[in-house]
C-alpha positions in Angstrom: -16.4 -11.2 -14.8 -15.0 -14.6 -14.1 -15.2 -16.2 -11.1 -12.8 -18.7 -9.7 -13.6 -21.8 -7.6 -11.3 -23.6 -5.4 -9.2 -26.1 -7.1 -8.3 -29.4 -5.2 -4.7 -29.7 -7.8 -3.1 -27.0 -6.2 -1.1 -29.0 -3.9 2.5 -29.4 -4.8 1.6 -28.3 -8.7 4.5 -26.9 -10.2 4.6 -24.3 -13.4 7.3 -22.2 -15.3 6.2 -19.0 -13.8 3.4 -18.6 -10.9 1.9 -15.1 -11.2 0.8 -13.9 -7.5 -2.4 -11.9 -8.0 -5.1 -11.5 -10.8 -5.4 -7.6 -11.4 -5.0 -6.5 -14.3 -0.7 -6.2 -13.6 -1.2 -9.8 -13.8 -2.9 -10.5 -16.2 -1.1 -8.3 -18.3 2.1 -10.7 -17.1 0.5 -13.9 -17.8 -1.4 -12.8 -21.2 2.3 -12.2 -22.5 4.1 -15.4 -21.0 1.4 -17.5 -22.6 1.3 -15.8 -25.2 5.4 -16.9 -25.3 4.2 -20.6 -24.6 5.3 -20.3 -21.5 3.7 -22.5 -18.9 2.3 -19.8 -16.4 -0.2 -20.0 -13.8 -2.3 -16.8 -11.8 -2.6 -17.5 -8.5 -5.5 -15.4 -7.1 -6.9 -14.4 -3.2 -10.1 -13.4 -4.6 -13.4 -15.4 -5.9 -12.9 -13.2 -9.4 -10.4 -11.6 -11.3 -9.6 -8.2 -12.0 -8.5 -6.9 -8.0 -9.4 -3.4 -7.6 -11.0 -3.5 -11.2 -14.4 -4.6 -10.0 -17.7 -5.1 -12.1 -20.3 -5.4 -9.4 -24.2 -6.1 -9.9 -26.2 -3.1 -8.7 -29.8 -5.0 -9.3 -32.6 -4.9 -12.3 -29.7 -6.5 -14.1 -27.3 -3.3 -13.4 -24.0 -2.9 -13.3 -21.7 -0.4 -11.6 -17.7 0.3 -11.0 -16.6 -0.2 -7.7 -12.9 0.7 -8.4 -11.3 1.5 -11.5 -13.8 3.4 -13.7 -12.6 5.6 -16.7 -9.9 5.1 -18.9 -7.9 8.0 -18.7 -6.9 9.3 -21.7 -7.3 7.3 -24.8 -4.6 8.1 -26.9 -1.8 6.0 -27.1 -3.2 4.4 -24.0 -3.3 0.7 -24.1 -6.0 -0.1 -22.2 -7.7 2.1 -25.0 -6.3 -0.7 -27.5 -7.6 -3.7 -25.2 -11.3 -1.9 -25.5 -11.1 -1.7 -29.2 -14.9 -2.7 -30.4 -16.4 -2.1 -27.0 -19.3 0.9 -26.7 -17.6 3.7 -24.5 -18.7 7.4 -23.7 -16.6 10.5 -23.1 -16.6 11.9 -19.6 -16.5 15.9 -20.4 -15.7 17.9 -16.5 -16.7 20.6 -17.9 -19.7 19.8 -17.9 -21.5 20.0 -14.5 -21.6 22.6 -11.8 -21.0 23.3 -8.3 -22.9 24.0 -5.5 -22.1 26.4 -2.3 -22.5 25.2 1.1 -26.5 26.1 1.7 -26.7 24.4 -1.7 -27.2 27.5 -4.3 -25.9 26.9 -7.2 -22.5 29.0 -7.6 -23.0 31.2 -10.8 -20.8 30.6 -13.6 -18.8 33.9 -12.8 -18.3 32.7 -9.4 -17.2 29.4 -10.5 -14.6 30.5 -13.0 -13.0 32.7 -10.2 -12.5 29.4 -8.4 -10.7 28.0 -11.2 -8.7 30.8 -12.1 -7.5 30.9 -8.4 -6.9 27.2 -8.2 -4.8 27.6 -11.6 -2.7 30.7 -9.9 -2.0 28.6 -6.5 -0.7 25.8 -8.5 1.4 28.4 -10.6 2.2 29.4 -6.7 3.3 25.6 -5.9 5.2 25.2 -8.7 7.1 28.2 -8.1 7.3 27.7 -4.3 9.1 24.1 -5.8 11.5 25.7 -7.6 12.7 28.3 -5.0 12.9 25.3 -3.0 14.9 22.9 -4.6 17.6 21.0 -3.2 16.1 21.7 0.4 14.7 19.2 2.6 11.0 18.4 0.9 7.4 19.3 2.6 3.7 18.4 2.3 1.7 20.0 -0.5 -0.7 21.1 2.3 2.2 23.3 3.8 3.0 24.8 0.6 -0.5 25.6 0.3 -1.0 27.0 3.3 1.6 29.3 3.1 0.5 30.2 -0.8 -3.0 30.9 0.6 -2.0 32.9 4.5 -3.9 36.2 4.1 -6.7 34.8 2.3 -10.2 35.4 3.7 -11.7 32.2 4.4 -14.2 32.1 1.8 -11.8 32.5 -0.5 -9.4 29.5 1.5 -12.5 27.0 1.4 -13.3 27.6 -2.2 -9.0 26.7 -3.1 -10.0 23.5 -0.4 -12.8 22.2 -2.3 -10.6 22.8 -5.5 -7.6 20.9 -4.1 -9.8 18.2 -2.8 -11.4 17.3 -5.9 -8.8 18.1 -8.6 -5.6 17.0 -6.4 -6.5 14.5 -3.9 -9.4 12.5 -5.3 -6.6 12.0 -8.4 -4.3 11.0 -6.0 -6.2 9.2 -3.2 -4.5 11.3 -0.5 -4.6 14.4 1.8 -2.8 17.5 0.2 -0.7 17.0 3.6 0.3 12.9 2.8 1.9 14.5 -0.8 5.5 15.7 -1.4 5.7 19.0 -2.5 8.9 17.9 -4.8 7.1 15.2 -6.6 3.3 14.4 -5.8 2.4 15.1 -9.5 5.9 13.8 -11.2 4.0 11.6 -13.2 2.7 11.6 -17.0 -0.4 11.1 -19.0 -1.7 10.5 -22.4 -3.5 12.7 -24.8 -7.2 12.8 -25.5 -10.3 12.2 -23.6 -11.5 10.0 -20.5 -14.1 7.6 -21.4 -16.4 5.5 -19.5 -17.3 1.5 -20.8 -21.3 1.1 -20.5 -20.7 -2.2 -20.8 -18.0 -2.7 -18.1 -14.6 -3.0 -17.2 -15.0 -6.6 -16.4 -15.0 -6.8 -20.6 -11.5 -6.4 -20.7 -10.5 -8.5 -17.6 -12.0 -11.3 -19.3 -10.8 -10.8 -22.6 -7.1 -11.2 -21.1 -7.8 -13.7 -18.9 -9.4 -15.9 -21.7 -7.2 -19.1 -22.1 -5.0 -18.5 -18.9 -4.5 -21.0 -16.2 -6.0 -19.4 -12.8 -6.1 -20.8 -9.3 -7.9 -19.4 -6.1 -5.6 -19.2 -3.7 -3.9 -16.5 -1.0 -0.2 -16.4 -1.1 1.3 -15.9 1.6 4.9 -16.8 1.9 7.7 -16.8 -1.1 10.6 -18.6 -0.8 12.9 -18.5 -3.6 16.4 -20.5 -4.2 18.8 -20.6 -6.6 16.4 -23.2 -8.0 13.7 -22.0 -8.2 10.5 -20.6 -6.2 8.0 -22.1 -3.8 4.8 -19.9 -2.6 3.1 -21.1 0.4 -1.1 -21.0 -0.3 -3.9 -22.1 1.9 -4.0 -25.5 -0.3 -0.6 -26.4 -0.3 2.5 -25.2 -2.0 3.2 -24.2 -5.7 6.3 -23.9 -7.2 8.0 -22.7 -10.3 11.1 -21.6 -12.1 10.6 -17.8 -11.0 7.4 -16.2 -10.0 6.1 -12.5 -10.5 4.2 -10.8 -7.4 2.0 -7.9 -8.4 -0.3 -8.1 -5.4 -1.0 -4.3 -4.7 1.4 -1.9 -2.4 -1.2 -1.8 0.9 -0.9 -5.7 0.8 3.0 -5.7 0.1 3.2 -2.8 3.1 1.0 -4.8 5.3 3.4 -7.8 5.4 0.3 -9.9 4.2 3.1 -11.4 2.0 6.8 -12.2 3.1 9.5 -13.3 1.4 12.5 -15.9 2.4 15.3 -14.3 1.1 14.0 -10.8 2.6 13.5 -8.1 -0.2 16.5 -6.1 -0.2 16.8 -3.1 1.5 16.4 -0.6 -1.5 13.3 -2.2 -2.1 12.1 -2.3 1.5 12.5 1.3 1.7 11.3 2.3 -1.1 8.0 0.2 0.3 8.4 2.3 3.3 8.6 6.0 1.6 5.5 5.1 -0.7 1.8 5.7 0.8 -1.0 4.2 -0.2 -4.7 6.0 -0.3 -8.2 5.6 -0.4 -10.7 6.5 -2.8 -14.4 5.2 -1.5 -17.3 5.6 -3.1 -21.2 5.1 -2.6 -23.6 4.2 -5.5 -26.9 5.0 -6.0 -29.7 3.3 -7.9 -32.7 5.5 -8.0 -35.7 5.4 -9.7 -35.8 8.2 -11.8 -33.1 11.1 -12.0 -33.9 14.0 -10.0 -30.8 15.9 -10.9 -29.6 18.1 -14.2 -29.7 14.9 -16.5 -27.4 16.6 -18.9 -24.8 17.0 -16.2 -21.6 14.4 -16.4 -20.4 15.3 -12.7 -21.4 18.3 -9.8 -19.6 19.5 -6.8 -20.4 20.8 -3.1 -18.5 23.1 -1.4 -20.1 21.7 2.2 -19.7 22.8 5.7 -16.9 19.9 6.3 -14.4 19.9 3.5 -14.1 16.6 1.7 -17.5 15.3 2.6 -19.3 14.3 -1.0 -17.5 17.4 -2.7 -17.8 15.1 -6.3 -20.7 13.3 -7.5 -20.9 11.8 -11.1 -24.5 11.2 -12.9 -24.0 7.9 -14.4 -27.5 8.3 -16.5 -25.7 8.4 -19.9 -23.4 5.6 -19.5 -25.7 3.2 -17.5 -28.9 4.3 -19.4 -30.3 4.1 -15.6 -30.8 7.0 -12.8 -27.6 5.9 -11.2 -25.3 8.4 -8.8 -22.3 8.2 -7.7 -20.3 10.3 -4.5 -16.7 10.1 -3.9 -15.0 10.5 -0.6 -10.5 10.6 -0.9 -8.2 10.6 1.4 -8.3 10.9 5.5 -12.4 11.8 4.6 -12.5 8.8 3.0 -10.9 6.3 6.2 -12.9 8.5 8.7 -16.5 8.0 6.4 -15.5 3.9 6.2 -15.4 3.8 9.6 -19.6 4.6 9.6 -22.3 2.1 10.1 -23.4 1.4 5.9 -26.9 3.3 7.1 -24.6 6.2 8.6 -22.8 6.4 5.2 -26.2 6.2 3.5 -27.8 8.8 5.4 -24.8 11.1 5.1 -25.0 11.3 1.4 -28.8 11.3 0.8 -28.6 14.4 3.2 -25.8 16.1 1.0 -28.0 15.3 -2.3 -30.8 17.0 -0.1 -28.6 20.2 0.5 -27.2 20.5 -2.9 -30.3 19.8 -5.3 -33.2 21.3 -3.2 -35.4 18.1 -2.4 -35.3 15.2 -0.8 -34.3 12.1 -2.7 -36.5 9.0 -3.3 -35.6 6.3 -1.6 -32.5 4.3 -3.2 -33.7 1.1 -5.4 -30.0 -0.4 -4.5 -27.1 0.6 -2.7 -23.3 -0.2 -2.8 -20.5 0.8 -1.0 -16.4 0.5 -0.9 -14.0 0.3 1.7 -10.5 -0.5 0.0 -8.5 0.4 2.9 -9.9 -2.4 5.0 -10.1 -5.0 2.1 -7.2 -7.6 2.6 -6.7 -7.9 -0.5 -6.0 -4.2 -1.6 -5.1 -2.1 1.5 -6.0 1.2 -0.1 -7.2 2.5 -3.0 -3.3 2.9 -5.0 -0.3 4.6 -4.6 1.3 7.9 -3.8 4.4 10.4 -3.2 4.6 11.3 0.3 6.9 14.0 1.9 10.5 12.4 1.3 9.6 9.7 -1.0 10.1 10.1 -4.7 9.6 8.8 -7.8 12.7 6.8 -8.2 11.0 4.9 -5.7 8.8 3.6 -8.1 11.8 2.1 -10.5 13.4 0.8 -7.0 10.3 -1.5 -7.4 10.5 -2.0 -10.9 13.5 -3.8 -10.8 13.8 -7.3 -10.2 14.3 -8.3 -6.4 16.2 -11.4 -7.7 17.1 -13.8 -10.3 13.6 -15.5 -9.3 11.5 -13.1 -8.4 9.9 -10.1 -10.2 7.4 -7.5 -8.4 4.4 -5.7 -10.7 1.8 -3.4 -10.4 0.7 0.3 -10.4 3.4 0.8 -7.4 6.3 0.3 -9.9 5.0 2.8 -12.6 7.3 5.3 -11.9 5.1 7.3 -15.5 1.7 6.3 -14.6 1.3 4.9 -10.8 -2.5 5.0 -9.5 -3.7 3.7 -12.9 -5.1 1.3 -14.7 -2.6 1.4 -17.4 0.1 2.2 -15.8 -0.8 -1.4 -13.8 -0.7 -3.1 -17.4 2.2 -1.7 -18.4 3.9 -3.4 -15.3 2.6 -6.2 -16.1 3.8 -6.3 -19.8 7.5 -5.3 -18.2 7.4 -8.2 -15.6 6.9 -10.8 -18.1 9.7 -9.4 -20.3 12.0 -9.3 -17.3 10.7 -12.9 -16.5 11.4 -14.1 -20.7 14.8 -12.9 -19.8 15.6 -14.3 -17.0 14.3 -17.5 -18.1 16.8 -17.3 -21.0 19.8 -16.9 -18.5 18.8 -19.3 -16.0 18.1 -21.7 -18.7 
């Protein structure tokens, strides 16, 4: 993945359009202006490209995904298209198992009950929505709740464990931070989820190749009927109109601010939104210890949430690589550990679920999204009174000058990698058009 230096020109330098932010909502922008032939420049925080797409060395000459892993669903997705000639491997869920709290493995009777009763309480939600429709909204954690009152608690930590890991790892968010009304309003495509042996980084740099990028941290965005000027740590850089796709935890943060102020519609949509986490540790071992034929395994452990989802990444990394995923308020509470307190905690769940102790880890490495400056979460999501419209509030242009981008203004596919591109892709057409009227 590339990485970016500091560049002594950036003072005063002046461009057609000044993309804020090099994730792939950017690039996406910038690919197309260029494209165009129009003189655009990414302006980037980081020392690499790609934002919470991150290609990280593991060690032995590893590699692992610290954000953005999969791309989900292949058909007609156009991340899919960008991958075209690159090795990838299908992820199949079904294929794994799950593991009770004293770490016997759940027989596969007993783990198709679980499913069939997470398939009739979200038959249960979605009827609960409908009943309640054009009432005040709730959580998806009260609906549940009331869906599952009565139920003996086995049965009410098994539906836990399901919502955790097929609700609010997807959505990087407590069942009780998601609108009942509209916390799965958005789409997908067809086909299968696949993993890229070789790396996500392999498509960041294919469309960054031939773009203009400087390391920099915007922090300020004025914008006139002239033009734009956005205030960096090595001076100012300004441009006919500039697109801003730095993510929603960074935009809610007031990291950025902006001379006009957005306008209100936008600011409350920022408001209404939430952002999540999604954190993960990765394991290097030195040999695989667990069910190498398994893509993924659960735990349903004494606290709910802790490491209920772990993926063997042996097939795709050709190495004995693990990886556990914490979501939500589990997530923010685990980040808060010491690294050896994270460590410790998930060796110790590995210990519980697969009946010995594991080797020592050859390499370690951890996330903590919410606290990075730079991404302020893992991505976005539909709280209790927030919607999806809330998403196109985004999507529309601020101004004549200014043009916002990213998976928080995919009002069809927030929280995703292509749903970021497709921003992007929008944002420069909305910028080719303004251009044209602004002359």
């Amino acid at each position: 993945m590339q990485r970016l230096g500091w560049y002594a020109d950036a003072v005063n330098a002046r461009s057609t359009v000044v993309v804020v932010g090099g994730g792939i909502a950017g690039l996406a922008a910038a690919r197309r202006l260029h494209d165009a032939g129009i003189d655009t420049v990414i302006v980037e925080a980081r020392d690499r490209l790609g934002g919470r797409i991150w290609t990280a060395p593991l060690g032995d000459g590893l590699h692992v995904e610290l954000g953005a892993t999969w791309i989900h669903r292949t058909i007609g997705n156009p991340i899919a298209s960008l991958a075209a000639g690159l090795p990838t491997i299908p992820t199949d869920y079904d294929n794994g198992t799950i593991y009770g709290p004293d770490g016997r493995e759940l027989s596969d009777r007993h783990q198709e009950a679980i499913e069939d009763a997470f398939d009739s309480l979200l038959e249960g939600v979605a009827a609960l929505r409908t009943r309640q429709a054009g009432g005040p909204d709730q959580s998806l954690q009260e609906a549940i709740d009331e869906l599952t009152a009565g139920k003996d608690r086995q049965r009410r930590r098994e539906l836990a464990y399901a919502v955790n890991v097929e609700i609010e790892h997807d959505y990087a968010a407590d069942a009780a931070d998601l609108s009942l009304f509209y916390w799965n309003q958005d789409e997908e495509f067809a086909g299968l989820d696949v993993l890229l042996p070789g790396g996500y980084a392999a498509i960041i740099d294919r469309l960054a190749d031939g773009l203009a990028v400087r390391r920099g941290r915007v922090t300020h965005v004025v914008s006139t009927d002239d033009g734009v000027a956005l205030t960096t740590e090595t001076g100012i850089l300004s441009a006919r109109l500039a697109i801003v796709t730095v993510p929603l935890g960074v935009l809610k943060a007031g990291s950025v601010t902006f001379d006009p102020p957005l306008p209100p519609p936008h600011v409350a949509a920022l408001g209404r939104l939430g952002v999540g986490t999604l954190d993960r540790a990765v394991f290097l071992f030195p040999e695989v210890f667990w069910d190498e034929d398994y893509d993924l395994f659960g735990w349903i452990g004494p606290e709910p949430g802790l490491w209920a989802e772990w993926f063997g990444m042996q097939r795709a990394s050709g190495a004995p690589i693990l990886v556990g995923f914490n979501a939500g308020s589990m997530a923010d509470r685990v980040a808060r550990w010491t690294d050896s307190a994270i460590v410790n905690s998930a060796l110790a769940a590995l210990e519980t679920m697969l009946g010995r102790k594991p080797p020592p880890p050859r390499a370690v490495a951890l996330t903590r999204w919410r606290a990075d400056p730079f991404a302020g979460g893992a991505y976005s999501h539909i709280p209790p009174g927030a919607s999806g419209s809330d998403y196109d509030t985004l999507a529309t242009p601020p101004s004549e000058r200014l043009i916002l981008a990213g998976e928080h203004t995919s009002r069809a596919y927030p929280g995703t990698v292509h749903g970021a591109f497709l921003s992007g892709e929008r944002a420069a057409r909305d910028a080719l058009a303004a251009l044209e009227r602004i002359g």
